[in-house]
Structures are given as structure tokens and as C-alpha cells.
matplotlib code that plots the C-alpha trace (Angstrom):
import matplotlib.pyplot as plt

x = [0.0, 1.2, 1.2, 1.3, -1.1, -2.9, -5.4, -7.5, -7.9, -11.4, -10.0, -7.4, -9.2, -11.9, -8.9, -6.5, -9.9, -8.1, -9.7, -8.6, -7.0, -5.1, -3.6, -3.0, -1.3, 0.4, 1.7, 3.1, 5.0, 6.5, 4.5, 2.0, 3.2, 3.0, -0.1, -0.5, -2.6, -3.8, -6.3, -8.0, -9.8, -8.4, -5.6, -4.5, -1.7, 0.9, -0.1, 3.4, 4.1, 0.5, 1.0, 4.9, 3.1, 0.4, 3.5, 4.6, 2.8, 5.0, 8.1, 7.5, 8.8, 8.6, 12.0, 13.9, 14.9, 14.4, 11.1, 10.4, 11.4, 9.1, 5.9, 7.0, 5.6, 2.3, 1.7, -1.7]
y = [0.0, 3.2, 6.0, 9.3, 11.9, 13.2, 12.7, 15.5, 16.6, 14.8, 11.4, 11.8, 12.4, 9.6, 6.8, 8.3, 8.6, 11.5, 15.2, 17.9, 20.0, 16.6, 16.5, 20.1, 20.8, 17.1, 18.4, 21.7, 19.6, 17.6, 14.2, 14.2, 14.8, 18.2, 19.1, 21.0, 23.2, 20.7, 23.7, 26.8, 25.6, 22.1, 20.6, 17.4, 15.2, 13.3, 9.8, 8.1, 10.6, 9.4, 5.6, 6.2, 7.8, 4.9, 2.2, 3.6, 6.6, 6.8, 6.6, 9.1, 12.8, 14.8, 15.1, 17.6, 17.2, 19.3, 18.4, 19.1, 22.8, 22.9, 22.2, 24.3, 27.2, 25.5, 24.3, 26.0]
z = [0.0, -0.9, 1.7, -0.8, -0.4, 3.2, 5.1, 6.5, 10.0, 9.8, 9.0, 11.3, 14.2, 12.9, 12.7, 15.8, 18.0, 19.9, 19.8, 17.5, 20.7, 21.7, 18.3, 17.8, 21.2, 20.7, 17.0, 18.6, 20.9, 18.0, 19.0, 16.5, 12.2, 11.2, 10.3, 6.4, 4.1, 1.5, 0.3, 0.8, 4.6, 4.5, 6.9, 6.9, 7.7, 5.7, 4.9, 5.7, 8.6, 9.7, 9.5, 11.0, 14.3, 14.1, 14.0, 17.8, 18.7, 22.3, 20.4, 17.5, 17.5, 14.3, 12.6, 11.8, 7.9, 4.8, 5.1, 8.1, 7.5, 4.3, 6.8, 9.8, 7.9, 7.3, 10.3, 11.6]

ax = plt.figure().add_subplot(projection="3d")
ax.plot(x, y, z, "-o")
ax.set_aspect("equal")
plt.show()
């Protein structure tokens, strides 16, 4: 299965069961992927960054590569 692509805030909070202030204030503090503008009102969440949290969600922390820095600035 390929993990391209996002999910949105919706179907994140729908598969993580957690409340959208849980994963908002657990984003800021870098346990929870970044979370994106995928359009004009839409947020989401990378689908691999999503599935590598899901794989050991005590042990994840967002890292700090070139990518990383591309989705600082669209965190919201």
C-alpha cells in the first residue's frame, strides 16, 4: 500500500480517536506529524508521517529534515 497523499484533520481524528486540541497541542510539541494546508480551509496530515506515528505513537517525534522545515511554515 502506498502512503502518498494526506489525510485530513477529519479522518485523522476519525482513525486516531483523539480530539482535535489533543492532536493540535500534541503536533506543537512535535508528538503528533505536522499538520498542512492541503487547500484553501483544509488541513491534513501526511499519509506516511500518519502511518509512521500509528506504527509507535510513544516513540514518534517529528523530525527535523528538509522536510520538516518545508511544513513548519504550514503548520496551523
Amino acid at each position: 500500500m502506498a502512503y502518498d497523499g494526506f489525510y485530513t484533520l477529519h479522518q485523522v481524528i476519525e482513525m486516531s480517536t483523539m480530539s482535535e486540541s489533543t492532536i493540535r497541542r500534541m503536533t506543537e510539541d512535535k508528538l503528533f506529524p505536522p499538520l498542512v494546508h492541503i487547500s484553501r480551509g483544509r488541513v491534513g496530515v501526511h499519509k506516511r508521517d500518519f502511518h509512521r506515528w500509528e506504527a509507535d505513537p510513544s516513540g514518534y517525534r517529528q523530525s527535523d529534515g528538509p522536510e520538516a522545515e518545508h511544513d513548519k511554515g504550514m503548520q496551523s
